[in-house]
C-alpha positions as CSV (number, residue, x, y, z in Angstrom):
1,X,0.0,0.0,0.0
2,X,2.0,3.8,-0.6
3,X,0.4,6.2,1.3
4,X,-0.8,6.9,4.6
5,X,-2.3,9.3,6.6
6,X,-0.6,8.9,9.8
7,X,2.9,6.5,10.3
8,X,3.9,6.0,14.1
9,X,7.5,5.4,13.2
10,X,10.6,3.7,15.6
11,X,8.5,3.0,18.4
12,X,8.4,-0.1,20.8
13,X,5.0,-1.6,19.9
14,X,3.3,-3.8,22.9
15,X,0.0,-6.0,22.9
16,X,-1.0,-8.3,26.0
17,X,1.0,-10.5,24.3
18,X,4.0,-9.2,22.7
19,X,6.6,-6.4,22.4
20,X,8.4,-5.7,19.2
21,X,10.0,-2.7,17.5
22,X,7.5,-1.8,14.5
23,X,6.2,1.0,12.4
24,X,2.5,1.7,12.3
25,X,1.1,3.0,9.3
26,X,-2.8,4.2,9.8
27,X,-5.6,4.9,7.5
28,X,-9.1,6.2,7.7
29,X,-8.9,5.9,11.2
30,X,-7.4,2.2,11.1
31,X,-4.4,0.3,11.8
32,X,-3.9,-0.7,8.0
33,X,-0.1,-2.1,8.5
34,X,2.5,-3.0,10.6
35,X,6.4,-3.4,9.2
36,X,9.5,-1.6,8.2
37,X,10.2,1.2,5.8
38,X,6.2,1.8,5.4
39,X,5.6,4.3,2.6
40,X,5.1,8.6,2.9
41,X,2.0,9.3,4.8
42,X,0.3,12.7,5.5
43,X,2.1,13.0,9.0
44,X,4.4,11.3,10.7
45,X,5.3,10.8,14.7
46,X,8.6,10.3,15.5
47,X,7.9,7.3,18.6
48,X,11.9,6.8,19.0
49,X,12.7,5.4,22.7
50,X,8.9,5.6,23.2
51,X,6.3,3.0,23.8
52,X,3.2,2.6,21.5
53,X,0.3,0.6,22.9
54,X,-3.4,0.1,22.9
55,X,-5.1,3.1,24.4
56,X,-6.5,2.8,27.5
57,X,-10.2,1.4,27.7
58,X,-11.6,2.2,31.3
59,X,-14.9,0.1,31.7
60,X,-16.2,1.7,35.1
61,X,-16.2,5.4,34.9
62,X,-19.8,8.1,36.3
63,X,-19.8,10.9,34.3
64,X,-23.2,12.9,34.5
65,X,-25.3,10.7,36.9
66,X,-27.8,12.1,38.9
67,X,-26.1,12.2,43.0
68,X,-29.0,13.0,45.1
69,X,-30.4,16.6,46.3
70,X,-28.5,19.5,46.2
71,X,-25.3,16.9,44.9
72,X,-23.7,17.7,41.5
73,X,-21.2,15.1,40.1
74,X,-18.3,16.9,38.9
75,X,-18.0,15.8,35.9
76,X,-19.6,15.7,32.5
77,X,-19.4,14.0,29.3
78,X,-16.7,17.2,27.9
79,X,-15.2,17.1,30.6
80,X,-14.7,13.3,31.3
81,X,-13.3,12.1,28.4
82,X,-11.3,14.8,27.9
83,X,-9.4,14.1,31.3
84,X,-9.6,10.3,30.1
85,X,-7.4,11.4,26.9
86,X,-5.4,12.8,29.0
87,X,-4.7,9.7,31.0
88,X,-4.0,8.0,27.6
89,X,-7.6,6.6,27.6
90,X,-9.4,6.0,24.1
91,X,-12.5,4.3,25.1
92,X,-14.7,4.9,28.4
93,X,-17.8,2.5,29.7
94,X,-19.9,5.1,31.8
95,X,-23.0,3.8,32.9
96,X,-26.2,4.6,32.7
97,X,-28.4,5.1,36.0
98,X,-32.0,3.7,35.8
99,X,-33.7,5.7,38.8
100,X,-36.5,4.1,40.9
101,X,-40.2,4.6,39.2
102,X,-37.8,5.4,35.9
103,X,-37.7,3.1,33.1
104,X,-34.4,1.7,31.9
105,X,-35.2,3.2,28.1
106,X,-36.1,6.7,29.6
107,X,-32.6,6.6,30.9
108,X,-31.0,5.3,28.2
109,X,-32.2,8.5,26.3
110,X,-31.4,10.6,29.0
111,X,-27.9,9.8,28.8
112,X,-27.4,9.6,25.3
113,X,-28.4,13.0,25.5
114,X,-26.1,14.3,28.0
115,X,-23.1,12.7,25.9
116,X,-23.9,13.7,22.7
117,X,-21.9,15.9,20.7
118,X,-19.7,16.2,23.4
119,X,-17.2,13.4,24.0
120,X,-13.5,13.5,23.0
121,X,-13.3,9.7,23.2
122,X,-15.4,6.9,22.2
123,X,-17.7,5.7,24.6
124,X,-20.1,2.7,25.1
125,X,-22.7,2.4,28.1
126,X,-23.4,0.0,31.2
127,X,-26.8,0.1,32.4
128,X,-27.8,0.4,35.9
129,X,-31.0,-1.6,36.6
130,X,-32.2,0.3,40.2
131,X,-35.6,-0.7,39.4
132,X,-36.6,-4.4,37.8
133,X,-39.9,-4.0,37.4
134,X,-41.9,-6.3,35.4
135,X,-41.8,-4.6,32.8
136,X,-38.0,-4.1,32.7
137,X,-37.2,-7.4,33.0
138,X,-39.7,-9.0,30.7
139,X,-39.1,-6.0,27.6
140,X,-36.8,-2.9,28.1
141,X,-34.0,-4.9,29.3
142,X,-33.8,-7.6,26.8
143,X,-34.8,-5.1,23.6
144,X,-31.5,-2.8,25.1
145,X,-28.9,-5.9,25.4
146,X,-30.1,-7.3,22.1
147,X,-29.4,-3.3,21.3
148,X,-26.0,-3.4,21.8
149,X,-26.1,-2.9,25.8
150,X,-24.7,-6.1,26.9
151,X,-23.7,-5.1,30.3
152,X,-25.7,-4.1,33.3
153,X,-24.7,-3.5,36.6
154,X,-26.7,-4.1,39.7
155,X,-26.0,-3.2,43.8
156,X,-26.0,-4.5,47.2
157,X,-25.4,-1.4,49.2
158,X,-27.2,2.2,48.5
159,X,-30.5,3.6,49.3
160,X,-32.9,3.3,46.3
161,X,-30.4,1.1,44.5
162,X,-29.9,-1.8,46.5
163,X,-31.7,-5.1,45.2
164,X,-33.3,-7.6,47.2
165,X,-31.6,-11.1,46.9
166,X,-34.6,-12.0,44.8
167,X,-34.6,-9.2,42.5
168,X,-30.5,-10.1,41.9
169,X,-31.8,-13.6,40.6
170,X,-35.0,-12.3,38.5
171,X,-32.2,-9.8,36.7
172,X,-29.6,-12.5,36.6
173,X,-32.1,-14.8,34.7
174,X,-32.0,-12.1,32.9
175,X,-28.9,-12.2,31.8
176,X,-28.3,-16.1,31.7
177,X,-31.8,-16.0,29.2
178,X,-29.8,-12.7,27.1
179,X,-26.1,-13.5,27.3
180,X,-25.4,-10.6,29.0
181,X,-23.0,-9.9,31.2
182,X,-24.0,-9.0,35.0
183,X,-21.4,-7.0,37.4
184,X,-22.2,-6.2,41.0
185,X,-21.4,-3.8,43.5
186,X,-20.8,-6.2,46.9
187,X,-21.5,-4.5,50.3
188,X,-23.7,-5.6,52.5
189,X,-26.2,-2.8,52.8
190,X,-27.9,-4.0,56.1
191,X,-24.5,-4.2,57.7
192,X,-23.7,-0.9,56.6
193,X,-27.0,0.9,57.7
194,X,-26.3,-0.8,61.2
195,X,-23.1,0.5,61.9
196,X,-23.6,3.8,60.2
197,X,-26.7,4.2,63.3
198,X,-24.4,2.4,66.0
199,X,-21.4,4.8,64.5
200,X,-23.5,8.2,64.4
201,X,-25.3,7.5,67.8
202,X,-21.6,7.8,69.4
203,X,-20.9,10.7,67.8
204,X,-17.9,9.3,65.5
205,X,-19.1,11.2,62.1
206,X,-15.9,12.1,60.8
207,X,-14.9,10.8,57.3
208,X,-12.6,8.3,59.0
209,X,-15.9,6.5,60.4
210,X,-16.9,5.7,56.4
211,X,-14.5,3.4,56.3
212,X,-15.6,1.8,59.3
213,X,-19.2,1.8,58.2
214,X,-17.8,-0.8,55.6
215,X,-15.1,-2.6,57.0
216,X,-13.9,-5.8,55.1
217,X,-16.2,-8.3,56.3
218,X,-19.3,-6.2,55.3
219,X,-17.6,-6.6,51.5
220,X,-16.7,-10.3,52.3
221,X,-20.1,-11.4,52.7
222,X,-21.6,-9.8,49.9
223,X,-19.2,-11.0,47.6
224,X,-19.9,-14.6,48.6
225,X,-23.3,-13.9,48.1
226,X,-23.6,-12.5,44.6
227,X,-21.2,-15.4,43.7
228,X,-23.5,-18.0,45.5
229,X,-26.7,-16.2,43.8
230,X,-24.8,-16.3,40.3
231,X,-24.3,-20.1,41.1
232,X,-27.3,-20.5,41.2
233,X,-28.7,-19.5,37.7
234,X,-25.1,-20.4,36.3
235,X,-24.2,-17.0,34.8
236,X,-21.2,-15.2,34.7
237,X,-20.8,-12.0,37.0
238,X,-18.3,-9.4,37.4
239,X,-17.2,-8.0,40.9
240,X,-16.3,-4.6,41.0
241,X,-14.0,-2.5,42.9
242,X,-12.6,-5.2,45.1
243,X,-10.5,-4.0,47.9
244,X,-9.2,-6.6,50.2
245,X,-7.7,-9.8,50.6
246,X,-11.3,-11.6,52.0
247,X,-13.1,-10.5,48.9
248,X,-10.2,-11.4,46.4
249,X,-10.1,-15.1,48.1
250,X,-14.0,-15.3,47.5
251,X,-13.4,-14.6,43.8
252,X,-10.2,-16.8,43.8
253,X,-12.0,-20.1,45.3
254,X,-15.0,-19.6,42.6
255,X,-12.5,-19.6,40.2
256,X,-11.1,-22.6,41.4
257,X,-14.5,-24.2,41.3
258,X,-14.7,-23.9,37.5
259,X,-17.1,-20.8,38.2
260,X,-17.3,-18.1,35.9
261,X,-16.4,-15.3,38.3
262,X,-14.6,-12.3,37.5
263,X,-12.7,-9.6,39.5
264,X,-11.8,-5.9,39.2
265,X,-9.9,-3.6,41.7
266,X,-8.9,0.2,41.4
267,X,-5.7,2.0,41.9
268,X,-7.2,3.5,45.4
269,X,-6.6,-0.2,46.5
270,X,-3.3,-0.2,45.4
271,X,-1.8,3.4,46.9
272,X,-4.3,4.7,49.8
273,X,-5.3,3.8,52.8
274,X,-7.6,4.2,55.4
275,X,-5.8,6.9,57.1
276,X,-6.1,9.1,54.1
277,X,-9.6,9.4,55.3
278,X,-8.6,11.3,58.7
279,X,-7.2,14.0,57.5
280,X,-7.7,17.5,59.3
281,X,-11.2,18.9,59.3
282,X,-13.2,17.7,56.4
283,X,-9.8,17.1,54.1
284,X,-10.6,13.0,54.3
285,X,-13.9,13.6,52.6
286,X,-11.6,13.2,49.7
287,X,-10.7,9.4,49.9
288,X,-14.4,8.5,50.6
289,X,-15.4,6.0,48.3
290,X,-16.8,2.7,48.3
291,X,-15.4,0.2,49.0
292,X,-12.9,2.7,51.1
293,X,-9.6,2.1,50.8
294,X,-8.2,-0.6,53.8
295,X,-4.6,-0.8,54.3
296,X,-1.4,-2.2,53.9
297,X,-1.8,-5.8,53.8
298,X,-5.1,-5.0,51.5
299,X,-2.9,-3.6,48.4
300,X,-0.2,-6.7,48.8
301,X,-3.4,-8.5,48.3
302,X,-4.7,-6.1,45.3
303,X,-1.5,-6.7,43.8
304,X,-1.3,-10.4,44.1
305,X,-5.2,-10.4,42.5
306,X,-3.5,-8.2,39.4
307,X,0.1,-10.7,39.4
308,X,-2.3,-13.9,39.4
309,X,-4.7,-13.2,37.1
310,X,-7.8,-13.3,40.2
311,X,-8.1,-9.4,38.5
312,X,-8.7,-9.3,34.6
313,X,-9.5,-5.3,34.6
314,X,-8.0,-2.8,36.6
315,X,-10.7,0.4,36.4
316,X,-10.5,3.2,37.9
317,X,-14.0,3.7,39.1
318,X,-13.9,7.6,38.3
319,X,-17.1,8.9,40.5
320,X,-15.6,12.7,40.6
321,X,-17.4,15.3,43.2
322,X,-16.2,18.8,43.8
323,X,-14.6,19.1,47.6
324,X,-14.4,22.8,48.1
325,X,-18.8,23.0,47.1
326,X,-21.8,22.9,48.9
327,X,-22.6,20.5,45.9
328,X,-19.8,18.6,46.4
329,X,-18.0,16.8,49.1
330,X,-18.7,20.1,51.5
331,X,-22.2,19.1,51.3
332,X,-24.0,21.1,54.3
333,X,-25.3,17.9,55.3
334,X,-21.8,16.0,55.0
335,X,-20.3,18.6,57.3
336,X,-22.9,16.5,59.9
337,X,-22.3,13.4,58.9
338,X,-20.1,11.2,56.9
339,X,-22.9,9.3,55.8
340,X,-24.3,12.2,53.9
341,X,-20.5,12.9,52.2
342,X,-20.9,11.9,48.2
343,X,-19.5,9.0,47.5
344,X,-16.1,8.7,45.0
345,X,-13.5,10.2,44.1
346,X,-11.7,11.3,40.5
347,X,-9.3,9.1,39.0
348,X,-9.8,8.4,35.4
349,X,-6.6,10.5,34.4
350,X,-4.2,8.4,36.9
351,X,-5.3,5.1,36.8
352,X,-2.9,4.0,33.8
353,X,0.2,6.2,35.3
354,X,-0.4,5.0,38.8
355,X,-0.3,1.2,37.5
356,X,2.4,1.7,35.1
357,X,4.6,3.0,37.6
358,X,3.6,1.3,40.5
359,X,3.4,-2.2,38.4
360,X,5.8,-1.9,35.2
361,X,8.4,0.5,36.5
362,X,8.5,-1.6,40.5
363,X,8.7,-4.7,39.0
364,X,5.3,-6.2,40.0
365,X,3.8,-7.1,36.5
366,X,5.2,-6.8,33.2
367,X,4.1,-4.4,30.3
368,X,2.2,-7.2,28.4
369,X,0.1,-7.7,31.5
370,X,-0.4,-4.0,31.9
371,X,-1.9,-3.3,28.2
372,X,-4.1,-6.6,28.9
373,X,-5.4,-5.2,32.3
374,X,-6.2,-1.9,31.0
375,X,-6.9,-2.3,27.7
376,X,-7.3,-5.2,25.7
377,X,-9.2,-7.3,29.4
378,X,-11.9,-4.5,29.0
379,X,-12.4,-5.1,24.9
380,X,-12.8,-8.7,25.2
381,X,-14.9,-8.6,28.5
382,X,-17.0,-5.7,27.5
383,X,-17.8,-6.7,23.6
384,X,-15.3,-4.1,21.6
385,X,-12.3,-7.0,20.5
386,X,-11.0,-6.9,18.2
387,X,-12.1,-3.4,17.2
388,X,-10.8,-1.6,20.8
389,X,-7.9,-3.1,22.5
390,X,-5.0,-4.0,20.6
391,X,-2.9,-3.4,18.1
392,X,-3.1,-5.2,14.7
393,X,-4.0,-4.5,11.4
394,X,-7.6,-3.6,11.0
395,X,-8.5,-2.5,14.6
396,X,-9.2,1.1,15.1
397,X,-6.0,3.3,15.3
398,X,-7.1,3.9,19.4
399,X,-3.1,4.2,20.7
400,X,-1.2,5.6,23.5
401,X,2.4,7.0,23.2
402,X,4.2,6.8,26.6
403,X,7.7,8.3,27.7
404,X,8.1,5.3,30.1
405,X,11.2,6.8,31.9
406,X,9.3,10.6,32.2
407,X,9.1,11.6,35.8
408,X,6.0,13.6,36.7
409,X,4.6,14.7,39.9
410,X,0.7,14.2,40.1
411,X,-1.0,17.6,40.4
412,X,-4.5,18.5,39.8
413,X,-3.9,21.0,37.2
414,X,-2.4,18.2,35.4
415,X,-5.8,16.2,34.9
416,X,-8.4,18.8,33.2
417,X,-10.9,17.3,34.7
418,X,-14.0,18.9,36.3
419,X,-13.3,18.3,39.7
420,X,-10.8,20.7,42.2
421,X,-8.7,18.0,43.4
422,X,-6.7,14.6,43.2
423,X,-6.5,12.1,45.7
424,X,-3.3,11.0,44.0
425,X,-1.8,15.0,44.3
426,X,2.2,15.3,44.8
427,X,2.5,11.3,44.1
428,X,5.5,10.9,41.9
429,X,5.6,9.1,39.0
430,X,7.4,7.2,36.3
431,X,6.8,6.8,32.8
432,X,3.3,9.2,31.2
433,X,1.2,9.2,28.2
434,X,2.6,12.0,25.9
435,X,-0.2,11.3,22.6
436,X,-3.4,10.2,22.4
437,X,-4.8,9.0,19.5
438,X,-8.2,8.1,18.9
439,X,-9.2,6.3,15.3
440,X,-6.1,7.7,14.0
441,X,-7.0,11.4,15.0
442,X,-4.7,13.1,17.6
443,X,-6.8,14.2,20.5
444,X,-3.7,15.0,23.2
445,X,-0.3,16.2,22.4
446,X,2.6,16.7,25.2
447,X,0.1,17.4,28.0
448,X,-2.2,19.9,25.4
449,X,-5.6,19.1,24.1
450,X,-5.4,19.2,20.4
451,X,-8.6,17.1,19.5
452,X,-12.2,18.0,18.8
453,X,-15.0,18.2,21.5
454,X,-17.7,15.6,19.3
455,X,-15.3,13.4,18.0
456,X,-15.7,10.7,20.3
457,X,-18.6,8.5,19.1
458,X,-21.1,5.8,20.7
459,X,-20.5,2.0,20.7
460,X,-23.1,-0.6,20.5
461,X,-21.3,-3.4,22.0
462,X,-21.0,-7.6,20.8
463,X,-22.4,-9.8,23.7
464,X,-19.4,-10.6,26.0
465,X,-17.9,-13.8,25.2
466,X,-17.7,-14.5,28.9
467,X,-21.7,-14.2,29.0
468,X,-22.2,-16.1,25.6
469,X,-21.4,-19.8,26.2
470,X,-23.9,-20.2,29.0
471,X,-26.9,-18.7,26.8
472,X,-29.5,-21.8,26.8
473,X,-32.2,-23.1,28.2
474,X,-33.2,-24.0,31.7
């Protein structure tokens, strides 16, 4: 072929599965060859002594979803994916929050709404299924999946979002009956409401008590439940946002089973701690997320979950509130209580530095296993391989070029995000994103935006191939 539009040239390609020096030459948005001495093209990016991998693909991001009264999430579609691009991300999974009395296609519109015309990146959406009515589960929820919506998350913990266990097996049927693929938030909510009371009735509201509102065991036990309860109708579920050693063991032993259980954790778990959360005044309603971060022996075990293989995606569960706003984590009401503090933190700009350095540059896992847990995992869990998720000829020009020996300290102003802060702020770092391309259009340049707000389109998403070999009948 002579002619390109774009050639990467004397880079260090990577996949979850090899390395190799290459050239990349790209057109119409595609990888259309892979070799030496590729012809002239349009542009070309000098990638010497860099590395060129798949972009990042982060499957558990909230951008735009409704927080509760007088709450505002901090960050919107524009402003989401254009901090992802600047984390080296290509492709984003928000999801999509079916409110109670809401149905799940009202929501669907709503968000498609709120994203359009205004994403950097590509995205694709989860659905959140608050409310299974009949109605839901007998039409919206199959017509959606069939629709490209192959994913759908449900919770333990949260008023007006946690499911009953028999509501988790009607939507699980669900998904055994549509080859979807079901992920789960796991915390026992009962637990938590109990020592939230206990907690507030001795006066102990400070954002430290959050975390021990939901100490491990609370997580433990829901864990092993959903997996029990997906036993049960023998369909595959994904846990989210595991924290600890107790949880990853649950996950771990259903493996071991033959079960088809999956795991994600979160950089939180790998670099806080619980004592982020006592900071002075209201300075740990920053780290107050759920699960919390636990402590030391928690990240060995996060780590060991990533090494082993217990973890196939590592997400960053971006759920981005303002701290310095009444809307935000200074809430009126969260000054009372940490109960009433909104729950996340940002992170969808540090989740692939904080695992490259931390994993790649440290020693703990190797670069093929870092594309494949934040990359290429998501595409072939989530319905986008071979399209997102790799690089080879014919997938979609999505790549990230990294300086992996540039030292940067983590500051907000770094992120362009919507929020006012970083949990991660004055952590120091090796090896950054310095290009992000996105279907062969460059959307970040050495730390400046350079793409077009719009850009980034929608994805209608395969059925997982996790979900797909147990689709039959009872």
């Amino acid at each position: 072929m002579s002619g390109y539009d774009v050639i990467i040239r004397g880079g260090t390609i990577a996949t979850a599965s090899d390395t190799f020096a290459c050239d990349a030459g790209i057109s119409d948005g595609r990888i259309a060859a892979l070799g030496r001495d590729l012809a002239s093209a349009g542009e070309v990016i000098d990638a010497t002594g860099k590395l060129v991998l798949p972009g990042g693909i982060d499957s558990h991001v909230h951008f735009s979803q409704p927080s509760g009264p007088d709450v505002v999430m901090a960050d919107d579609f524009e402003s989401g994916t254009r901090s992802a691009a600047f984390g080296g991300n290509t492709t984003v999974l928000p999801f999509c929050l079916q409110q109670k009395g809401q149905s799940l296609r009202e929501a669907v519109k709503a968000y498609h709404a709120e994203a359009a015309g205004r994403c950097y990146i590509d995205v694709a959406f989860h659905l959140i299924v608050a409310d299974p009515t009949e109605q839901v589960l007998g039409q919206e929820l199959p017509a959606l999946i069939e629709n490209g919506y192959t994913s759908f998350k449900v919770f333990m913990t949260y008023e007006g979002l946690a499911l009953s266990d028999h509501e988790m097996l009607e939507v699980m049927a669900v998904a055994r009956e549509t080859g979807a693929l079901v992920m789960v938030h796991a915390e026992n909510y009962d637990a938590i409401r109990f020592l939230t009371e206990r907690l507030e009735r001795l006066g102990k509201n400070a954002p430290l008590y959050h975390a021990r509102s939901r100490p491990i065991p609370v997580e433990r036990e829901a864990t092993h439940r959903a997996i029990s309860l997906a036993e049960i109708i023998n369909v595959p579920v994904m846990i989210v946002h595991v924290s600890n050693r107790e949880s990853m063991e649950e996950i771990r032993r259903a493996q071991m089973k033959g079960l088809k259980v999956y795991g994600e954790t979160c950089p939180q778990y790998l670099v806080l701690t619980e004592r982020d959360l006592d900071g002075l005044n209201m300075e740990g309603t920053k780290y107050v997320c759920s699960p919390p971060p636990r402590d030391n022996e928690s990240q060995l075990a996060c780590w060991e979950g990533l090494q082993q293989g217990v973890f196939s995606v590592f997400s960053s569960d971006h759920c981005p509130f303002r701290y310095d706003d009444p809307q935000g984590k200074l809430t009126p009401k969260g000054r009372t209580s940490f109960r009433w503090v909104p729950n996340g933190i940002p992170g969808v700009a540090t989740r692939l530095p904080i695992l490259f350095s931390e994993g790649v540059v440290k020693g703990r896992i190797d670069l093929n296993r870092f594309v494949a847990l934040t990359s290429t995992n998501h595409a072939k869990t989530y319905g986008l391989y071979p399209r997102k998720g790799t690089i080879a000829v014919g997938a979609d020009a999505d790549i990230a070029i990294w300086d992996p020996e540039r030292r940067v300290t983590i500051t907000h102003d770094r992120l362009a995000d919507g929020s006012d802060y970083t949990p991660y702020e004055g952590m120091e770092i090796t090896g950054w994103p310095v290009l992000t391309m996105v279907r062969g259009r460059v959307v970040v340049r050495d730390g400046e935006l350079v793409g077009d707000k719009g850009f980034g389109i929608y994805l209608p998403r395969e059925k997982s191939p996790l979900a797909k070999a147990t689709v039959s009948g009872w």
